[in-house]
C-alpha positions as a Markdown table, in Angstrom:
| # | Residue | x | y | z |
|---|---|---|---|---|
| 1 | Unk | 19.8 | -4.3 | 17.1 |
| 2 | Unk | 18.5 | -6.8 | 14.3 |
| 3 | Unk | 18.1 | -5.6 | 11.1 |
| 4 | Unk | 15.4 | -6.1 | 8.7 |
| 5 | Unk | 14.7 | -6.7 | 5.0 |
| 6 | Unk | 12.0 | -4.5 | 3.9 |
| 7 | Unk | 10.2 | -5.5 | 0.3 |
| 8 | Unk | 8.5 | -2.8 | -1.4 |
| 9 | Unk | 5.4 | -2.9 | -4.4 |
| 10 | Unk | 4.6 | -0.1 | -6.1 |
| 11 | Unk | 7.5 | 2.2 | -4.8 |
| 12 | Unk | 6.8 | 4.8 | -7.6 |
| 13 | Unk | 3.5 | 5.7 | -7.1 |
| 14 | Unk | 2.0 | 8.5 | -4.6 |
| 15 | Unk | 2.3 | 6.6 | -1.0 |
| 16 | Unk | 4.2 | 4.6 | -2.4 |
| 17 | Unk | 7.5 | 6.9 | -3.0 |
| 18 | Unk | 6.6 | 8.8 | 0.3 |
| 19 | Unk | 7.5 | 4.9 | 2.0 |
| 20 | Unk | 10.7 | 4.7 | -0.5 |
| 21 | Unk | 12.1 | 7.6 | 1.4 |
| 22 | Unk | 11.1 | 6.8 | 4.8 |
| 23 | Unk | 12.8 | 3.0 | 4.1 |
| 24 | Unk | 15.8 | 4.5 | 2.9 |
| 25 | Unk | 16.1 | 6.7 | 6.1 |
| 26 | Unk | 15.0 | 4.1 | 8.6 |
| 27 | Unk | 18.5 | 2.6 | 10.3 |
| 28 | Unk | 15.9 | -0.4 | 11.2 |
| 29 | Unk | 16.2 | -1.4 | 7.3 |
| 30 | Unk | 20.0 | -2.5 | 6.2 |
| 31 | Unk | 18.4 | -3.9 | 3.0 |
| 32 | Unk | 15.3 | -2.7 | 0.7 |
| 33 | Unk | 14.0 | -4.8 | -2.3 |
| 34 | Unk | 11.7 | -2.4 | -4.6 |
| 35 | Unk | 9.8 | -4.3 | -6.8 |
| 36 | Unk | 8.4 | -2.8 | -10.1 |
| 37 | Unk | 8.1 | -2.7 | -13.7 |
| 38 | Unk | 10.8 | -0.3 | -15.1 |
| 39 | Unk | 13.9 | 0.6 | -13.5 |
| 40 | Unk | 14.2 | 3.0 | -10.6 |
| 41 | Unk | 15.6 | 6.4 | -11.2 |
| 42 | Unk | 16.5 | 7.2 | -7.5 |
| 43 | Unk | 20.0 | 5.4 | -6.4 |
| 44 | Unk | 20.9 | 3.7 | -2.6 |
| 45 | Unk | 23.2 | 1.7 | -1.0 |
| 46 | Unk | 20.4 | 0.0 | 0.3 |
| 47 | Unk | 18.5 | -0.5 | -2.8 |
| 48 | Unk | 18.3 | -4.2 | -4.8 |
| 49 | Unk | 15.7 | -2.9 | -7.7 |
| 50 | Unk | 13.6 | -5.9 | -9.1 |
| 51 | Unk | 12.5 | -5.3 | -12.1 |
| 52 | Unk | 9.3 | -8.0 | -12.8 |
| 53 | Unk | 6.2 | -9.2 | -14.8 |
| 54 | Unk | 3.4 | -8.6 | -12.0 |
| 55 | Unk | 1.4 | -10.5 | -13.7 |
| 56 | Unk | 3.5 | -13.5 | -13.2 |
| 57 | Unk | 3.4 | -15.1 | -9.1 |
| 58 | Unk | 6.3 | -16.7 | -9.2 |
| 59 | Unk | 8.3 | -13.3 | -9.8 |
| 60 | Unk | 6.7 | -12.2 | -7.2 |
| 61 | Unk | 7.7 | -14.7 | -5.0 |
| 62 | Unk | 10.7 | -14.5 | -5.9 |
| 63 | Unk | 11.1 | -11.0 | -4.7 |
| 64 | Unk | 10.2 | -12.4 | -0.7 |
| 65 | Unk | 12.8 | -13.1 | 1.9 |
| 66 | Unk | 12.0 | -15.0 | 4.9 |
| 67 | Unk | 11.5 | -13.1 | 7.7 |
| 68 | Unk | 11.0 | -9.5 | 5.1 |
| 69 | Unk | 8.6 | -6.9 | 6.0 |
| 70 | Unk | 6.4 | -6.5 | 3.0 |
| 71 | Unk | 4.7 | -3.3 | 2.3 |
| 72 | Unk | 2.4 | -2.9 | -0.9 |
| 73 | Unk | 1.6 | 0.2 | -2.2 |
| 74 | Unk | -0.4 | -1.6 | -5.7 |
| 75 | Unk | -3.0 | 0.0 | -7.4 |
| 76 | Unk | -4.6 | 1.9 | -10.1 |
| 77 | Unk | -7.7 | 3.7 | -11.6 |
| 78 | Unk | -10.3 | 3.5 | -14.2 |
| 79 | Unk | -8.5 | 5.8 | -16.5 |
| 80 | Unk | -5.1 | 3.9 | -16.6 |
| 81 | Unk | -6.8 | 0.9 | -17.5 |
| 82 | Unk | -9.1 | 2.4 | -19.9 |
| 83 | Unk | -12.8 | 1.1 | -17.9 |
| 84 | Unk | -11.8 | -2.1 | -18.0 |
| 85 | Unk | -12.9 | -3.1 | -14.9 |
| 86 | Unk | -11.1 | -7.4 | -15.6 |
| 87 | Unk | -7.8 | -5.3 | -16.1 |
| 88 | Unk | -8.5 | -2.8 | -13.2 |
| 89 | Unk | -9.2 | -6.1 | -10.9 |
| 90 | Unk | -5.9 | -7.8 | -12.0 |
| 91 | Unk | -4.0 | -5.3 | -11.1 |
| 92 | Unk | -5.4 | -4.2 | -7.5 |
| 93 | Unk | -7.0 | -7.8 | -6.4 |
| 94 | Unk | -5.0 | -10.2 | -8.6 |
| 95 | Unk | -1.1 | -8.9 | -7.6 |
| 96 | Unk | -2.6 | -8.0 | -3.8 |
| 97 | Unk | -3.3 | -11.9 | -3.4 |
| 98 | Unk | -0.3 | -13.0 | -5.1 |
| 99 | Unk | 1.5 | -10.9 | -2.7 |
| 100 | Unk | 0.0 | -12.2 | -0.1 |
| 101 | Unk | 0.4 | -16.1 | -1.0 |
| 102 | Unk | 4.3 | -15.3 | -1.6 |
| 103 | Unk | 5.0 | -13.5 | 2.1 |
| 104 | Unk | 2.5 | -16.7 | 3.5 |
| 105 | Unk | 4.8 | -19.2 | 1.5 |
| 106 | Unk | 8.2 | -17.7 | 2.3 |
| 107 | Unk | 7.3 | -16.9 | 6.0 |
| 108 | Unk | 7.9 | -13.0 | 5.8 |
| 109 | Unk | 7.2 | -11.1 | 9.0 |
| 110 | Unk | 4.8 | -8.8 | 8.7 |
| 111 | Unk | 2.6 | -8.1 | 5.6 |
| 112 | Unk | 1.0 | -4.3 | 5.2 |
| 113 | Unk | -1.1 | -3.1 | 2.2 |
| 114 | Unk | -3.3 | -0.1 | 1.2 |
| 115 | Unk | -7.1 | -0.5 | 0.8 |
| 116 | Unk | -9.5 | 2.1 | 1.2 |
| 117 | Unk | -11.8 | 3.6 | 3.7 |
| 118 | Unk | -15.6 | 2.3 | 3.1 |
| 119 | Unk | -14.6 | -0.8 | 1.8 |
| 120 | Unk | -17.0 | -3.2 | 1.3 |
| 121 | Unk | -17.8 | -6.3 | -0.5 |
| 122 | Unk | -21.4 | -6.1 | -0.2 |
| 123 | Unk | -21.6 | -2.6 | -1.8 |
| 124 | Unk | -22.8 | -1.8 | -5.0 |
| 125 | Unk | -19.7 | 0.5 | -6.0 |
| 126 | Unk | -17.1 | -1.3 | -8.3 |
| 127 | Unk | -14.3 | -0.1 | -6.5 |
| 128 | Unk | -15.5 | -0.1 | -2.9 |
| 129 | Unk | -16.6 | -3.6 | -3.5 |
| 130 | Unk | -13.8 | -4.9 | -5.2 |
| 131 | Unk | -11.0 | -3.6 | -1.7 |
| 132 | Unk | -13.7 | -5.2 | 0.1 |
| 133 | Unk | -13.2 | -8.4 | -1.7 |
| 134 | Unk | -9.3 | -8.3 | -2.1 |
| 135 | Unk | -9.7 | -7.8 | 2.5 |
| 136 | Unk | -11.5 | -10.8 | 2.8 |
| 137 | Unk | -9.5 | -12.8 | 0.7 |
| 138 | Unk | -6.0 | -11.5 | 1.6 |
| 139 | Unk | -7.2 | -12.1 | 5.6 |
| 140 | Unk | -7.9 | -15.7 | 4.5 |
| 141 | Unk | -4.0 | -16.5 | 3.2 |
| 142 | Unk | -3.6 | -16.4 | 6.8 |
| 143 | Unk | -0.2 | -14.5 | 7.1 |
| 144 | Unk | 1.9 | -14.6 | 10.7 |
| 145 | Unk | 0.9 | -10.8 | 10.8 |
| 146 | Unk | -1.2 | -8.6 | 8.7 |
| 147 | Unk | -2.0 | -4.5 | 8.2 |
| 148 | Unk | -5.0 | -3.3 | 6.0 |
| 149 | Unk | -5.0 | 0.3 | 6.0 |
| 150 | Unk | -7.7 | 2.4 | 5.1 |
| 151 | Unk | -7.2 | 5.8 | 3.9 |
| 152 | Unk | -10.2 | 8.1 | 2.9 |
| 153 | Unk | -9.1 | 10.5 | -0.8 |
| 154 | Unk | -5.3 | 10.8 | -0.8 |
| 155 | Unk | -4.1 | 14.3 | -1.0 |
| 156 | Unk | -0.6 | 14.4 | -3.1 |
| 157 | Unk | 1.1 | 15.6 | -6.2 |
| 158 | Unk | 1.1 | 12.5 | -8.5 |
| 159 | Unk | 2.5 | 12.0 | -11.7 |
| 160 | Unk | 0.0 | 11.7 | -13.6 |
| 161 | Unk | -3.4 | 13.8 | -13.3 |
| 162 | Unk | -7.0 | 12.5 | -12.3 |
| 163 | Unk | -9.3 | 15.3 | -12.7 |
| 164 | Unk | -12.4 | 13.5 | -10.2 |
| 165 | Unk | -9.7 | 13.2 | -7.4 |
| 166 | Unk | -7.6 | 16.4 | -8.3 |
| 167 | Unk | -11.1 | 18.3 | -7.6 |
| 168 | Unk | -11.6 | 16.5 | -4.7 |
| 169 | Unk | -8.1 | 17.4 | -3.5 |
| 170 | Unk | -9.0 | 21.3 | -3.6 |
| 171 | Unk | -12.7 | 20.9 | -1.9 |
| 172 | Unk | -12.0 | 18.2 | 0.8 |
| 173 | Unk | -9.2 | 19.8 | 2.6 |
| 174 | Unk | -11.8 | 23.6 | 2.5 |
| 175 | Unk | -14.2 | 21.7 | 4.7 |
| 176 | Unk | -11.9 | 18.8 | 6.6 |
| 177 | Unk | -12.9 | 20.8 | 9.8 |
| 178 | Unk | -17.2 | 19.6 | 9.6 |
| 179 | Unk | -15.6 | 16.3 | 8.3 |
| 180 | Unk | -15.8 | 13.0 | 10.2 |
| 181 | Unk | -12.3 | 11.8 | 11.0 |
| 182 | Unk | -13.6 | 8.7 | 8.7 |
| 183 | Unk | -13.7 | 10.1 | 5.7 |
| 184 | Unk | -11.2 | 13.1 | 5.9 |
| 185 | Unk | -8.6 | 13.7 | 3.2 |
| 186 | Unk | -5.5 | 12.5 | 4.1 |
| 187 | Unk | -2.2 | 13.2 | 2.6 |
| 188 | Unk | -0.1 | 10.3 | 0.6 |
| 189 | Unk | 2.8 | 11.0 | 3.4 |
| 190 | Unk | 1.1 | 10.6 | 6.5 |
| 191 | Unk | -0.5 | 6.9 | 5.5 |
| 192 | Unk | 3.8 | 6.1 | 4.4 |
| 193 | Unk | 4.5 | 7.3 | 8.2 |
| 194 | Unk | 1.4 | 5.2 | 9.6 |
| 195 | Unk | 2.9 | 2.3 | 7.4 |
| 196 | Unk | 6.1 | 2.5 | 9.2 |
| 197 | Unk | 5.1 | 3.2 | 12.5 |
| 198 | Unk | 2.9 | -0.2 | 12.2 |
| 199 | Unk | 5.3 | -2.1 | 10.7 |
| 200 | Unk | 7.6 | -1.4 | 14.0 |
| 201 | Unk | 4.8 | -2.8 | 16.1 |
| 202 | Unk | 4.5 | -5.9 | 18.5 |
| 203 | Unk | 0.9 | -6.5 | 17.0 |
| 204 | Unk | -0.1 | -9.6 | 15.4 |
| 205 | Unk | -2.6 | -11.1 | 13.6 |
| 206 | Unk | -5.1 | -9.3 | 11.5 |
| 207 | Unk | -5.0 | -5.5 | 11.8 |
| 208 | Unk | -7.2 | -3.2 | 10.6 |
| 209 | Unk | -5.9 | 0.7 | 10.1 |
| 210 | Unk | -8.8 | 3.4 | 9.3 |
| 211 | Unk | -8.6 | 6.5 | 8.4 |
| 212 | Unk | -9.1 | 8.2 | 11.6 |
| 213 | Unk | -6.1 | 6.6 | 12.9 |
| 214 | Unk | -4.0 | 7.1 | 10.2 |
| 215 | Unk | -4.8 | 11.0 | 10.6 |
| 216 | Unk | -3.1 | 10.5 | 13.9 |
| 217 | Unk | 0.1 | 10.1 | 11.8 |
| 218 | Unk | 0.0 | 13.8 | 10.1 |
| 219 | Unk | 2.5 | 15.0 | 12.8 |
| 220 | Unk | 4.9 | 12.5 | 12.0 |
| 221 | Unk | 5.0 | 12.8 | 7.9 |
């Protein structure tokens, strides 16, 4: 069997380092490229850490192989960036696209990135609005094959705390059962698994992953 290159952004955050472990177990993936800001601490054979500016495309692109399997796990929240909502948008729409124009330029695979359930550009909400905008735009780099998915609130133990979510963490799940399967919790581990199940697929084109069918993943993470 072939083996595959598999490029990771954002490998230490809540999905994100739920993927890193599936990668690292997968026998599909000979070779992983994890691509962020300060230095991994977990160690593997299979591990090239690239440590980059995200701010800068050409690092980016530099981190792309042809014929990779790109995952992104980029994002952030209003806290981290202090309600600056030009900062919040460079990180989530600015390195999404860049991302996008590097796997379109160097002819990787497959492309598959995190967005969110109810995203929207026409809505009035910053951050629905603004995954709605990075969709649209990341559809129209064209890549060979694409994955959008599109998880309702994320249920995990992160590093570092969000009180808004972290409540939401403790009611959502206490009434998941009168829920719509559209906007169910989800945990951080089962959108990894739907990640890698997809990424295994013979689909092509543009494909669009929400939350309801992620959930069909939580027997697998």
């Amino acid at each position: 069997m072939k083996k595959s290159v598999a490029v990771l952004f954002g490998g230490t955050g809540l999905t994100g380092s739920c993927l890193l472990d599936l990668l690292i177990k997968d026998s599909r993936f000979d070779s992983l490229i994890v691509v962020s800001r300060k230095s991994l601490t977990i160690k593997h054979k299979k591990i090239s850490n690239r440590i980059i500016d995200f701010s800068n495309a050409k690092e980016i692109e530099d981190c792309i192989v042809r014929d990779s399997i790109v995952f992104s796990c980029i994002g952030t929240t209003q806290s981290q960036v202090k309600g600056d909502k030009e900062k919040y948008k460079e990180i989530d729409f600015d390195i999404t696209l860049n991302i996008a124009h590097a796997c379109k330029k160097l002819n990787a695979k497959k492309f598959l990135f995190i967005s969110s359930a109810g995203a929207d550009s026409l809505s009035s909400n910053f951050y629905l609005k603004l995954k709605g905008e990075i969709e649209e735009t990341v559809i129209n780099v064209n890549n060979n094959t694409l994955f959008i998915f599109k998880p309702s609130l994320l249920i995990g133990q992160r590093k570092e705390r969000r009180f808004f979510e972290g409540i939401g963490q403790i009611l959502m799940p206490l009434f998941s059962y009168i829920l719509s399967p559209s906007v169910k919790a989800v945990k951080a581990s089962t959108v990894a698994s739907a990640m890698m199940n997809f990424s295994k697929s013979n689909l092509i084109g543009v494909n669009t992953i929400e939350n309801k069918e992620i959930l069909n993943y939580s027997l697998h993470a």
